[in-house]
C-alpha positions as CSV (number, residue, x, y, z in Angstrom):
1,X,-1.7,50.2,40.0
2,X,-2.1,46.6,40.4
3,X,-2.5,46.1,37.2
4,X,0.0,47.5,36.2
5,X,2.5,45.4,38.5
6,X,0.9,42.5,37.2
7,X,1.0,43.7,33.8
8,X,4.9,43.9,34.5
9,X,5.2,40.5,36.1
10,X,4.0,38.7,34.0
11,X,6.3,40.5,30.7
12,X,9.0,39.4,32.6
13,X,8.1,36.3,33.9
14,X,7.3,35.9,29.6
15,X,10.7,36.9,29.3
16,X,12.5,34.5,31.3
17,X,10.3,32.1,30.0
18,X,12.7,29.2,27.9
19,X,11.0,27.0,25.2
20,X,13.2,24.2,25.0
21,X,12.0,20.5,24.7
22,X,10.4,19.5,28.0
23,X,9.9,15.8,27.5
24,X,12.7,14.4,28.1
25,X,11.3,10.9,26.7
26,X,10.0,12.4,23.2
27,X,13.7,14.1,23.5
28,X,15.5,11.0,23.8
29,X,12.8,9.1,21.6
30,X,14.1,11.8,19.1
31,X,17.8,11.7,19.3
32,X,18.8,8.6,20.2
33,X,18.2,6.4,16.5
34,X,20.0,9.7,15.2
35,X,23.2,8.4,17.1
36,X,22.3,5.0,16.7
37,X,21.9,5.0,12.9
38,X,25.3,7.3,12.9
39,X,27.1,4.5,14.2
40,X,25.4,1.4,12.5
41,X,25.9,3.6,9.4
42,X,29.8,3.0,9.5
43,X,30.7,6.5,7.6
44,X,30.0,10.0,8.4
45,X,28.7,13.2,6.2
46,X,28.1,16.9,7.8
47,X,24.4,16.6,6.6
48,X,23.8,14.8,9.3
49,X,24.3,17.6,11.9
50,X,21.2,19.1,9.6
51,X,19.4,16.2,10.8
52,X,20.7,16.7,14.6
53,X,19.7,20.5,14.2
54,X,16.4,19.6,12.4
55,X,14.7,17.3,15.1
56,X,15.8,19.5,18.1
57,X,14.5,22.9,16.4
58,X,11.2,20.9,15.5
59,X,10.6,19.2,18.8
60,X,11.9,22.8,20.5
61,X,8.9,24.5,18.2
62,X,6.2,22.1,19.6
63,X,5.4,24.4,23.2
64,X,5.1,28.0,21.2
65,X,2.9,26.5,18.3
66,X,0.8,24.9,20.5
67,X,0.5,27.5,22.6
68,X,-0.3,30.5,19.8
69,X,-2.4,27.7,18.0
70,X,-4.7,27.5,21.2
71,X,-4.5,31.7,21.8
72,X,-6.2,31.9,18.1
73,X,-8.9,29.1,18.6
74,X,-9.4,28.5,22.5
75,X,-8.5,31.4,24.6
76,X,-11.1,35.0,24.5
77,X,-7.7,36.6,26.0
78,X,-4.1,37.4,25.4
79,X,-1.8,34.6,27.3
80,X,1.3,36.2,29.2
81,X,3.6,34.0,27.4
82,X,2.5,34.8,23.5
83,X,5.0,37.2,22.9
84,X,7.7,35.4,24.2
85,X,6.3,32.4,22.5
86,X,6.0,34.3,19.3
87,X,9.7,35.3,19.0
88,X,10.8,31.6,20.2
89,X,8.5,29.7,17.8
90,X,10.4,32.5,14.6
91,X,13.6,31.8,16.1
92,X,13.5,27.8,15.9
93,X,11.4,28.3,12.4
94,X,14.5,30.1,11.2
95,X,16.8,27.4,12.4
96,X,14.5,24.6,10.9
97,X,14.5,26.5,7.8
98,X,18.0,26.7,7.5
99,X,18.4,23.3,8.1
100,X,15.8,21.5,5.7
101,X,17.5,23.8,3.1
102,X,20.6,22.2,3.8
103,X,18.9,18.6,3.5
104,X,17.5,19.6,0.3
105,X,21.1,20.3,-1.4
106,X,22.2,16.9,-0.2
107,X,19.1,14.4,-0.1
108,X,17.4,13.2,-3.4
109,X,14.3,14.9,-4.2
110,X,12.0,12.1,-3.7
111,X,13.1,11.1,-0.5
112,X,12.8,14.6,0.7
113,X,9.4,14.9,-0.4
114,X,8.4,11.5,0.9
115,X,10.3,12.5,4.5
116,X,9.4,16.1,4.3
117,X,5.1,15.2,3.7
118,X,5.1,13.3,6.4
119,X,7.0,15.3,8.7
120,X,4.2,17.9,7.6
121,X,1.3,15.5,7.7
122,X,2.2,14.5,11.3
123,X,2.6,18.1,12.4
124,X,-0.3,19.1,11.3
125,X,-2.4,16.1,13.2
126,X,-0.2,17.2,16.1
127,X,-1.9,20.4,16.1
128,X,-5.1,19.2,15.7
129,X,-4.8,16.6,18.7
130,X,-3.0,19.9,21.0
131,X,-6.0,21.9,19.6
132,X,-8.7,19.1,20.9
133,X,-6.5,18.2,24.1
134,X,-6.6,14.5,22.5
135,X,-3.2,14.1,23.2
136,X,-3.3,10.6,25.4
137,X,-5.0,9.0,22.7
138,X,-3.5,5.8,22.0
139,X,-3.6,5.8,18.4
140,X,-1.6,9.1,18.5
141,X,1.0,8.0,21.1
142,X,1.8,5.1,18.3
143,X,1.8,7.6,15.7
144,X,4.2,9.7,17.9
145,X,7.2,6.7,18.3
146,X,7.2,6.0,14.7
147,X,7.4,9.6,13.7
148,X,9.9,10.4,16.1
149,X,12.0,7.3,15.7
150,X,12.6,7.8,12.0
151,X,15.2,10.2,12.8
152,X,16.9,7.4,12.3
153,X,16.5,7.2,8.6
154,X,16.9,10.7,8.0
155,X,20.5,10.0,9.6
156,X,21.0,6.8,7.2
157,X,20.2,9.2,4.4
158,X,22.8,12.2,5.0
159,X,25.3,9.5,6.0
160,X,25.0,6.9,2.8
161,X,22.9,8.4,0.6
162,X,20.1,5.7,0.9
163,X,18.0,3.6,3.6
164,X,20.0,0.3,3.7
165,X,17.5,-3.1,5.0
166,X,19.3,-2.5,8.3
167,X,17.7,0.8,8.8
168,X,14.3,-0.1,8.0
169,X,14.5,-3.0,10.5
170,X,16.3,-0.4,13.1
171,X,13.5,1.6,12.9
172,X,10.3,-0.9,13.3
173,X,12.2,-2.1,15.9
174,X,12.9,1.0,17.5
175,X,9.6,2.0,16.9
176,X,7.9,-1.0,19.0
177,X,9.7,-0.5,21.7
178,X,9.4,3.1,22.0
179,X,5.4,2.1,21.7
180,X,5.5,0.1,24.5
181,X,7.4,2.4,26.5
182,X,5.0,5.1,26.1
183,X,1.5,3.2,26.8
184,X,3.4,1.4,29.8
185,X,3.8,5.3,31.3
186,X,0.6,6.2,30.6
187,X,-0.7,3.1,32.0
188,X,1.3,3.7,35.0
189,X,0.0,7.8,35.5
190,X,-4.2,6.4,34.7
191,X,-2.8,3.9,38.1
192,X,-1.1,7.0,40.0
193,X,-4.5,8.9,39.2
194,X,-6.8,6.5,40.4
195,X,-4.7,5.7,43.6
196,X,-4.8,9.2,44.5
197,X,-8.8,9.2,44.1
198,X,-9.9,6.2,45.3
199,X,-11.2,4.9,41.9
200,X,-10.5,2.2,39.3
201,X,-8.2,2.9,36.9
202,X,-8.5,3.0,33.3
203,X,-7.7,0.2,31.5
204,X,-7.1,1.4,27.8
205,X,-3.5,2.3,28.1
206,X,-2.4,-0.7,30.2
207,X,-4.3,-3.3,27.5
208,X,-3.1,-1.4,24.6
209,X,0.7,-1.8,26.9
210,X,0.1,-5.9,26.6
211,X,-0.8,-6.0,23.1
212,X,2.8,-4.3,22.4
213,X,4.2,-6.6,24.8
214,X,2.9,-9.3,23.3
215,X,4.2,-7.9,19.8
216,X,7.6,-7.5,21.3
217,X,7.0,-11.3,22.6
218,X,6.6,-12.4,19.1
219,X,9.1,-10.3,17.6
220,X,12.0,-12.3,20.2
221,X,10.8,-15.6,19.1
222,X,11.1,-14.9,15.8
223,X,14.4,-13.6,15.6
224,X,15.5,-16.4,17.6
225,X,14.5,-18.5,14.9
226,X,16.3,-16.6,12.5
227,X,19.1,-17.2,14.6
228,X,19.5,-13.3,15.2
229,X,20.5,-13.3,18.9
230,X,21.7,-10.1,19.7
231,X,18.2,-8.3,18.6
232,X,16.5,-11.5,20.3
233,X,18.0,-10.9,23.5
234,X,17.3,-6.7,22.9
235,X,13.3,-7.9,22.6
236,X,13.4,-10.4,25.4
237,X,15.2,-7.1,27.6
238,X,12.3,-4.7,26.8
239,X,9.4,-7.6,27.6
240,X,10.9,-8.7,30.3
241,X,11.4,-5.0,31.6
242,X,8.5,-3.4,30.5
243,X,5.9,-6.7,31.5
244,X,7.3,-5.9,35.0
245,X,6.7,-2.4,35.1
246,X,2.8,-3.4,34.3
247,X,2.9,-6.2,36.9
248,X,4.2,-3.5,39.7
249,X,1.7,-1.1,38.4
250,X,-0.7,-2.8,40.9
251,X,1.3,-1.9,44.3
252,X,0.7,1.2,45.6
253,X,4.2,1.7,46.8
254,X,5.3,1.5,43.5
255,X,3.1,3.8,42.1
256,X,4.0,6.3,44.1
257,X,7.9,5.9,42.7
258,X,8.8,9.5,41.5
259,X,8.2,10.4,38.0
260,X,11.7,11.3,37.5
261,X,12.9,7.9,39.0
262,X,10.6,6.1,36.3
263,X,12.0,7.9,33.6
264,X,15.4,7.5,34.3
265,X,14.5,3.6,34.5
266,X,13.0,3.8,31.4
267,X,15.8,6.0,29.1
268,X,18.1,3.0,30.8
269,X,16.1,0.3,29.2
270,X,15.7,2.3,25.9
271,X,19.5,2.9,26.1
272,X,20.2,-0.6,26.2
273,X,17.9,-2.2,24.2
274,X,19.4,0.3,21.4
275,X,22.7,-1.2,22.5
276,X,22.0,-4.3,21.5
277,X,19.9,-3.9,18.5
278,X,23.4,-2.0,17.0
279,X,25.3,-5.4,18.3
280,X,22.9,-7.6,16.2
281,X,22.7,-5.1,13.5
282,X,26.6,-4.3,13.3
């Protein structure tokens, strides 16, 4: 009897369960050069909500994939959430499909087989990295902002019909900064780990942090010699903001700042570093 009850529970807990995009930073690491590049674009075509569509079904696809991948390969038993994962990961297929069929009718071919293999190769090493729980690794998170920030050509594409210099520079730059952003978390939750148990923290994510820093450094010098200031003064804002974050790392009242607080600091600075990369770009 139980059983049963639990057997019950847990179908309706599967029910209720909602796979929608839970990381609110790979969200807004997503959408945000979609919006920007719409604007810097100067014009407007409906393709571009096939983009919108696109990125949200494929990021909302991640959690049931992941999940069914590891069922088949990891798990000797059935997980209470695979059938409601199973009917969420066909719906957002369906939607995905729908929408890459529209991007064919409107892209040229060789730019959607350039986008559309890379899309694929980076979802398959997705997978893998889920599969091997490898997903902190650093080489991966880097791999993760540029894949996610070229949206932002995608949007250039529907709206212009080509990938203007602007767009390219929009999305290294974008890129970067989303890099930083992520190792400077991660560097922050190895700190928030090792706090809690009394240990030394890690040092990988919080070096690999400077290096970007430093990039981002080098970056603002050089397009203050080109005379570019609004995208100097963007790079100067994310070093500035982000060398802080490292340097406060080390105080244990700051460290034990709520996760949500950090975020919202951060999708601020991502907000208007974006901001100003459209001023020097416009």
């Amino acid at each position: 009897m139980e059983t049963l009850v639990q057997a019950v529970q847990a179908k309706t807990f599967s029910r209720r369960k909602l796979y929608l995009p839970r990381e609110h930073g790979a969200t807004a690491m997503l959408l945000s050069p979609i919006f920007c590049a719409a604007i810097l674009a100067r014009t407007w075509h409906w393709s571009e909500l096939a983009v919108l569509v696109a990125a949200f079904a494929a990021l909302s696809a991640k959690d049931p994939a992941v999940l069914l991948i590891r069922q088949r390969f990891l798990w000797k038993q059935r997980n209470p959430d695979s059938s409601a994962a199973s009917q969420w990961l066909s719906g957002w297929s369906m939607v995905l499909i729908v929408s890459v069929l529209v991007l064919l009718a409107t892209w040229p071919l060789k730019f959607f087989v350039a986008m559309g293999s890379g899309i694929a190769t980076f979802g398959c090493l997705a997978m893998i990295v889920n599969l091997k729980n490898r997903q902190r690794s650093t080489r991966f998170q880097i791999a993760s902002a540029a894949a996610l920030t070229s949206t932002s050509l995608a949007t250039c594409m529907s709206a212009v019909g080509s990938i203007p210099s602007w767009c390219w520079w929009f999305w290294g730059l974008t890129a970067l900064q989303a890099s930083a952003g992520i190792l400077v978390v991660h560097a922050r939750l190895d700190a928030r780990i090792a706090l809690r148990k009394a240990a030394v923290a890690s040092q990988r994510f919080r070096h690999a942090a400077q290096a970007i820093v430093g990039l981002l450094l080098c970056a603002a010098f050089t397009a203050t010699i080109l005379r570019h200031g609004w995208i100097a003064l963007a790079l100067v804002l994310a070093v500035v903001g982000y060398a802080y974050d490292l340097m406060r790392q080390k105080e244990s009242v700051s460290l034990q700042m709520p996760l949500k607080t950090v975020g919202l600091r951060a999708l601020t600075l991502s907000t208007l570093y974006s901001a100003l990369l459209i001023a020097g770009l416009w």
